[in-house]
C-alpha positions as YAML, in Angstrom:
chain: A
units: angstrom
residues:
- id: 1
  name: UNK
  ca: [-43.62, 79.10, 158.85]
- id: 2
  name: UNK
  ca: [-46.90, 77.12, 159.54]
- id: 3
  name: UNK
  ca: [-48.11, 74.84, 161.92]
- id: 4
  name: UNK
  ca: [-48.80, 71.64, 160.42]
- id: 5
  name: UNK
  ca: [-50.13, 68.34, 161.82]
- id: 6
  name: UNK
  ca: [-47.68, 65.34, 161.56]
- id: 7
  name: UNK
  ca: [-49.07, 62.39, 160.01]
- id: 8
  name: UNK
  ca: [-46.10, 59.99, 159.92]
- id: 9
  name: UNK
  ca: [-45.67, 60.76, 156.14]
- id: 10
  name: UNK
  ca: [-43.87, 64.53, 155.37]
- id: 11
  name: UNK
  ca: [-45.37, 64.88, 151.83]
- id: 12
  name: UNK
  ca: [-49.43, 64.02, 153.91]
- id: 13
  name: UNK
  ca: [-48.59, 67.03, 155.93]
- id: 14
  name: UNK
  ca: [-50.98, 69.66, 155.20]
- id: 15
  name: UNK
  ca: [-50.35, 73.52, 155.91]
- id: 16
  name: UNK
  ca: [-52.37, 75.44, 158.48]
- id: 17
  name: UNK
  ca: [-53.35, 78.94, 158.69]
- id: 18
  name: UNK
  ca: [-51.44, 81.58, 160.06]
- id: 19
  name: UNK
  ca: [-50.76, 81.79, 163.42]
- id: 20
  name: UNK
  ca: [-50.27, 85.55, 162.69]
- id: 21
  name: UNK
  ca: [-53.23, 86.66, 161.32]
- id: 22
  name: UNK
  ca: [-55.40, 84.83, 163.77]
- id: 23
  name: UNK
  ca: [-53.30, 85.63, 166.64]
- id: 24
  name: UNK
  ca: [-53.29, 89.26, 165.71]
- id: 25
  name: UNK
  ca: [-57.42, 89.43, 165.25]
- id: 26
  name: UNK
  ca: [-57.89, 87.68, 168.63]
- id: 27
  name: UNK
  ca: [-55.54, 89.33, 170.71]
- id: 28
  name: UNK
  ca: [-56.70, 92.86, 169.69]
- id: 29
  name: UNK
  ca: [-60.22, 92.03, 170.80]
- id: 30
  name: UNK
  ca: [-58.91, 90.31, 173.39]
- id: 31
  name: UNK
  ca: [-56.99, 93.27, 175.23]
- id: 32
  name: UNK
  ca: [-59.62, 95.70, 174.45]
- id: 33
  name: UNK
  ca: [-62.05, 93.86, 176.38]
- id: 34
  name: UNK
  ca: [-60.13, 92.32, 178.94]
- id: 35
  name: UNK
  ca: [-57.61, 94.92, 180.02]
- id: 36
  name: UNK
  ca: [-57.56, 96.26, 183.73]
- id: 37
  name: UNK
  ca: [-56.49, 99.64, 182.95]
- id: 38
  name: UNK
  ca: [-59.58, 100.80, 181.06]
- id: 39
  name: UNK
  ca: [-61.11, 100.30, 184.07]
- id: 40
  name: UNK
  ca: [-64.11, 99.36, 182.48]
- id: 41
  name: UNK
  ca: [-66.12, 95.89, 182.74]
- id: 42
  name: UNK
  ca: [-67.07, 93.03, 179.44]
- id: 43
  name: UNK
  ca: [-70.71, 93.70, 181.07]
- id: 44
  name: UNK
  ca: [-70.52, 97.74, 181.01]
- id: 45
  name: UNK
  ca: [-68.58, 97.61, 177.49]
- id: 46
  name: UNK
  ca: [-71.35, 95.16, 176.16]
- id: 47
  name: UNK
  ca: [-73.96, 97.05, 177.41]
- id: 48
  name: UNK
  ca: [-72.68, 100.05, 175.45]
- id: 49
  name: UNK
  ca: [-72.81, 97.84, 172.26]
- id: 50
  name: UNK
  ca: [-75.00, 98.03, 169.30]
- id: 51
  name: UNK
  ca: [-77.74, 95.22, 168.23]
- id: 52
  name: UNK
  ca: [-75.64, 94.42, 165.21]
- id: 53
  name: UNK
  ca: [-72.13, 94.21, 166.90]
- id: 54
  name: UNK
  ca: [-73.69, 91.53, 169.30]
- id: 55
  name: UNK
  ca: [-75.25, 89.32, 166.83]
- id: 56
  name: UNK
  ca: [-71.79, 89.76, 164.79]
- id: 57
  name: UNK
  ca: [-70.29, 88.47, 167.98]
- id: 58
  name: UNK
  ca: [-73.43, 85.64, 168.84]
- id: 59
  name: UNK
  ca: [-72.01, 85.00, 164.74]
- id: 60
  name: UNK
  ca: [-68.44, 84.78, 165.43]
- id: 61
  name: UNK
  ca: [-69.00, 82.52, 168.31]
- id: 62
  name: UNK
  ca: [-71.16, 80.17, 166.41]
- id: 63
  name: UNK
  ca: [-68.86, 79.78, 163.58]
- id: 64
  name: UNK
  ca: [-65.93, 78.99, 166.39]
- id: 65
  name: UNK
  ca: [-68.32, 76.22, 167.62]
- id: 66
  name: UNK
  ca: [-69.18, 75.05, 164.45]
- id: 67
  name: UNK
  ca: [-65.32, 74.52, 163.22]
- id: 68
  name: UNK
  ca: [-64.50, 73.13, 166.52]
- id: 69
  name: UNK
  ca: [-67.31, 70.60, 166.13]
- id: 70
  name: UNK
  ca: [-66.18, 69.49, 162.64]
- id: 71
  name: UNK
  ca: [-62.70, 69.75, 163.53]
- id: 72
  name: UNK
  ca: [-63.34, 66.92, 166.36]
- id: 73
  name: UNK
  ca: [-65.80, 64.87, 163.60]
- id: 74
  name: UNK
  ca: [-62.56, 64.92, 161.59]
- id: 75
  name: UNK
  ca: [-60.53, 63.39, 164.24]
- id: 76
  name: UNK
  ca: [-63.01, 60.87, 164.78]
- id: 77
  name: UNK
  ca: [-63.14, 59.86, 161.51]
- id: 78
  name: UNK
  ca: [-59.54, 60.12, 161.24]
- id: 79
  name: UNK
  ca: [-59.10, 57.84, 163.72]
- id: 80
  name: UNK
  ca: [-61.48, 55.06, 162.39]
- id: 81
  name: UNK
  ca: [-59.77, 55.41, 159.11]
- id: 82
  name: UNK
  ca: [-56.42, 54.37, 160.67]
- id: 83
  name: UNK
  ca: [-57.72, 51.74, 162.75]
- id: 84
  name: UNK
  ca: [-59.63, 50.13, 159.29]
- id: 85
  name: UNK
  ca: [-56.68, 50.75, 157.56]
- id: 86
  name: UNK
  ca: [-53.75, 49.03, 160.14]
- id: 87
  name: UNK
  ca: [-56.70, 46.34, 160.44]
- id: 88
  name: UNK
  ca: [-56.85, 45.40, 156.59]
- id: 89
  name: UNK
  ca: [-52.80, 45.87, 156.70]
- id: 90
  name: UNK
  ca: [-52.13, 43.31, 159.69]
- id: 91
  name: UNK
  ca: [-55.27, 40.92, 158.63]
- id: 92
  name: UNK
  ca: [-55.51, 41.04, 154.62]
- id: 93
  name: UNK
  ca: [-52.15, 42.05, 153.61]
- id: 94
  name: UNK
  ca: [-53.74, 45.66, 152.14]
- id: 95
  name: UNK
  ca: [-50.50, 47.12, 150.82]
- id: 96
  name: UNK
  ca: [-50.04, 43.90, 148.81]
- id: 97
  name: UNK
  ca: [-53.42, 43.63, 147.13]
- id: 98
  name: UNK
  ca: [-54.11, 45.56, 143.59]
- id: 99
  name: UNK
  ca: [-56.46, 48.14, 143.30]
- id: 100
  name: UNK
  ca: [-59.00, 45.75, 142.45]
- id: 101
  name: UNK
  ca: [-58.50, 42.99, 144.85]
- id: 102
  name: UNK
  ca: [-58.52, 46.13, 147.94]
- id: 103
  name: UNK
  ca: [-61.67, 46.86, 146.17]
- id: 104
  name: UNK
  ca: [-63.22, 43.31, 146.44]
- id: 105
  name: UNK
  ca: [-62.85, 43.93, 149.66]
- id: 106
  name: UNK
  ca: [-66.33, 44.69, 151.47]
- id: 107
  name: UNK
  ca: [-64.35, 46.71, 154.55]
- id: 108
  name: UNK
  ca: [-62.73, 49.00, 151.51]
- id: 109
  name: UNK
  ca: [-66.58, 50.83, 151.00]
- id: 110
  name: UNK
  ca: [-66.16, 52.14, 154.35]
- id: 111
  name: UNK
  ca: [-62.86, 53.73, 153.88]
- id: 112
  name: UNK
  ca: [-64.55, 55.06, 150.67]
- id: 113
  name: UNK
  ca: [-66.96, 56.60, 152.55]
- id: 114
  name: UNK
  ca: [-65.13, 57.91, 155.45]
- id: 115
  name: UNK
  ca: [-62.39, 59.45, 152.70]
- id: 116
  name: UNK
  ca: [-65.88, 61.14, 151.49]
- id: 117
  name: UNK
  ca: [-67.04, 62.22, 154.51]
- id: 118
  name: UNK
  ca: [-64.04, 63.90, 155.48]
- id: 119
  name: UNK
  ca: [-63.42, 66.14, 151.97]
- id: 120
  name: UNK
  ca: [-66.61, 67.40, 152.69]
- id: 121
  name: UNK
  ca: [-66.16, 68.26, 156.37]
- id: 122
  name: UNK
  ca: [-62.63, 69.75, 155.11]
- id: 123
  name: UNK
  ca: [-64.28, 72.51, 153.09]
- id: 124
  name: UNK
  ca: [-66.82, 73.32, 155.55]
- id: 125
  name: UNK
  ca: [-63.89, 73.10, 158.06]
- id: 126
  name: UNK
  ca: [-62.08, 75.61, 155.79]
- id: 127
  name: UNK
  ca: [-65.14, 77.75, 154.84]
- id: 128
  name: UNK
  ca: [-65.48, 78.49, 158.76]
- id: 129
  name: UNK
  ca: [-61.98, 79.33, 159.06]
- id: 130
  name: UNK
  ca: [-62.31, 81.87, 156.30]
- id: 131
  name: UNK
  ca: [-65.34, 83.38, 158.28]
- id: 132
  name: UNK
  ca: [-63.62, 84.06, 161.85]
- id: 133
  name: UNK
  ca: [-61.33, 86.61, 161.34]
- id: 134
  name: UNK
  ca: [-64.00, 88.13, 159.54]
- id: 135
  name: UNK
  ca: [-66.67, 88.21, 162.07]
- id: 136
  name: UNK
  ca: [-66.61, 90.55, 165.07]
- id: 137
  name: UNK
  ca: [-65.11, 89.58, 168.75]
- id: 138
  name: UNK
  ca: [-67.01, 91.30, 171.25]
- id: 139
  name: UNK
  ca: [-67.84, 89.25, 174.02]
- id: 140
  name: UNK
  ca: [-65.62, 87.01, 176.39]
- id: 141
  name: UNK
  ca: [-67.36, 84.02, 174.98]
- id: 142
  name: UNK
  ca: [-66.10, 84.53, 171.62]
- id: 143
  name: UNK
  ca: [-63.02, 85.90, 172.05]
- id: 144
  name: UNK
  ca: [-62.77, 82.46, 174.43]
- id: 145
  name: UNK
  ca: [-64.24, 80.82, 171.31]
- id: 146
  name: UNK
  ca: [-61.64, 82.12, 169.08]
- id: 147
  name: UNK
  ca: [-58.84, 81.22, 171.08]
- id: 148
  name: UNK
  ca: [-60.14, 77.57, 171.50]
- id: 149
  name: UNK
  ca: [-59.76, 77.40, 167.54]
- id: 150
  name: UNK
  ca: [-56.59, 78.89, 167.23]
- id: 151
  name: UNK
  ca: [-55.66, 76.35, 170.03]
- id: 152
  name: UNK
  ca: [-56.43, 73.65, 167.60]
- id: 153
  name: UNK
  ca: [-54.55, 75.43, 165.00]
- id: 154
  name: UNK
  ca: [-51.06, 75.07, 166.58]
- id: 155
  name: UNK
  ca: [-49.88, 72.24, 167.27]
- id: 156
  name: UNK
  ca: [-47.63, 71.77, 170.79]
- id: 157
  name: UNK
  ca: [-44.93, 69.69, 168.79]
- id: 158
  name: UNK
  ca: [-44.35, 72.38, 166.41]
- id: 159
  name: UNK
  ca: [-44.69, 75.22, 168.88]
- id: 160
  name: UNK
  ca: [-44.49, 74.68, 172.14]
- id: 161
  name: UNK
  ca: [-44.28, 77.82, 173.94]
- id: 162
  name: UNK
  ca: [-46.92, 79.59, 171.80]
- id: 163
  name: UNK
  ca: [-49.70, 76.57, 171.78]
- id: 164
  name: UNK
  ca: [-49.14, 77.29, 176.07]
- id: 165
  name: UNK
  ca: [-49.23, 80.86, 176.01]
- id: 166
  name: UNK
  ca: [-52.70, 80.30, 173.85]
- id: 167
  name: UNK
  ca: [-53.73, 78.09, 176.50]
- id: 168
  name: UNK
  ca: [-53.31, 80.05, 179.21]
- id: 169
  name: UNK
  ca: [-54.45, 83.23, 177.81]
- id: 170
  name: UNK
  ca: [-58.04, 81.22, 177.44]
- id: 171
  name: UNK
  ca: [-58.20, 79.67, 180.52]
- id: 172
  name: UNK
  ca: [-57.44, 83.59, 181.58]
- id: 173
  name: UNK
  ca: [-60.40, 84.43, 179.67]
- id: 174
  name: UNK
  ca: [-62.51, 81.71, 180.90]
- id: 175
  name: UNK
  ca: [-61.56, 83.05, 184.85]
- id: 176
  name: UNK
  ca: [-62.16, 86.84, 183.98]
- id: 177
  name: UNK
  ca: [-65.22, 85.88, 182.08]
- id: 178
  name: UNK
  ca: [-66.50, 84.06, 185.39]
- id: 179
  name: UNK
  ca: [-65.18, 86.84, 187.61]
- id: 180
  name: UNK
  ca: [-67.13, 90.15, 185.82]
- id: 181
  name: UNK
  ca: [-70.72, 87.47, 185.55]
- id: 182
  name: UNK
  ca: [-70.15, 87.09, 189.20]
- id: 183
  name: UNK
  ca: [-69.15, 90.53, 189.78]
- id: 184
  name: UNK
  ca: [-72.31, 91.93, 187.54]
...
């Protein structure tokens, strides 16, 4: 079962990744870093780390970032889109007109160019997503990182209980992260 977003129209629903796979990648690191009973710190166990499994988690951060950033640039233009579209509806009768008289149009270039826009931020959208489970979790900030994405990825209508435990387990993050810099 995936977690899709709702768009009003069920065949415009487009899957999402699996919660599994990126739940299971982001919990591991997760519990490894965060867990009381090791006894051990994120600042001691980052210490210990090599050069090339910090950059790999600078890495994984950045792509988190990176597909957060797009994601919102996709829900801006998203939004636009709709408003455009319900505008030309309510003003110019848009479902009525032909092809060629929406064209005529001069407001219809701009919902050419935002449908554009977004295919391309969709495939570097995607592209990311393809590159987090794939790039190492290290640090609080990108395990936080990670969690913020997978955040995005489940939707609270669809599941409720595991977009809060998400959540929560970040904002966890976030207070443990604060705690050990404070602590350090």
């Amino acid at each position: 079962m995936y977690s899709r977003r709702k768009t009003g129209v069920e065949d415009a629903r487009l899957p999402e990744i699996s919660r599994r796979g990126l739940i299971a990648g982001t919990s591991v690191a997760a519990f490894g870093l965060a867990n009381p009973a090791t006894g051990t710190a994120a600042a001691s166990a980052s210490a210990n780390l090599a050069p090339a499994a910090l950059i790999a988690s600078t890495e994984a951060t950045r792509h988190c970032k990176n597909w957060l950033a797009i994601d919102a640039q996709i829900g801006r233009l998203q939004n636009r889109w709709a408003k455009l579209e319900g505008w030309l509806i309510r003003e110019h009768s848009w479902c009525n007109l032909s092809p060629t008289e929406q064209q005529a149009l001069p407001w219809s270039k701009e919902l050419r160019d935002i449908d554009g826009i977004l295919d391309t931020l969709f495939e570097r959208r995607e592209r990311l997503l393809k590159a987090i489970p794939d790039s190492a979790s290290v640090s609080f900030e990108a395990i936080i990182a990670r969690l913020a994405v997978l955040e995005h990825l489940i939707w609270p209508e669809d599941h409720p209980e595991a977009h809060a435990m998400i959540a929560r387990s970040r904002q966890d993050l976030i207070t443990l992260s604060a705690e050990t810099q404070c602590g350090a």
